[in-house]
N, C-alpha and C positions, 0 to 999 in steps of 0.2 A: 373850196376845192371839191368838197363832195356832191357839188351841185354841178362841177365840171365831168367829173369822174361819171354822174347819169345822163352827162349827155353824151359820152364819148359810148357809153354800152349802148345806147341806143343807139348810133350810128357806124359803128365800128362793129368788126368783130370781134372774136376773142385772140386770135393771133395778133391783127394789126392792134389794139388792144395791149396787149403783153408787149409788142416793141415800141409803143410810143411810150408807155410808162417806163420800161425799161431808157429808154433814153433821158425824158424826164429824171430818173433818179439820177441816172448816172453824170446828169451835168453838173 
């Protein structure tokens, strides 16, 4: 998970970022 988690910083921003994990938790 933490190896996914540096690959989304690196290609995401920090908004889109905070809504994929936001969705992620929420399901």
């Amino acid at each position: 998970m933490d190896d996914l988690k540096k690959m989304i910083s690196s290609t995401l921003n920090e908004k889109q970022k905070n809504e994929l994990f936001n969705i992620v938790l929420s399901d």
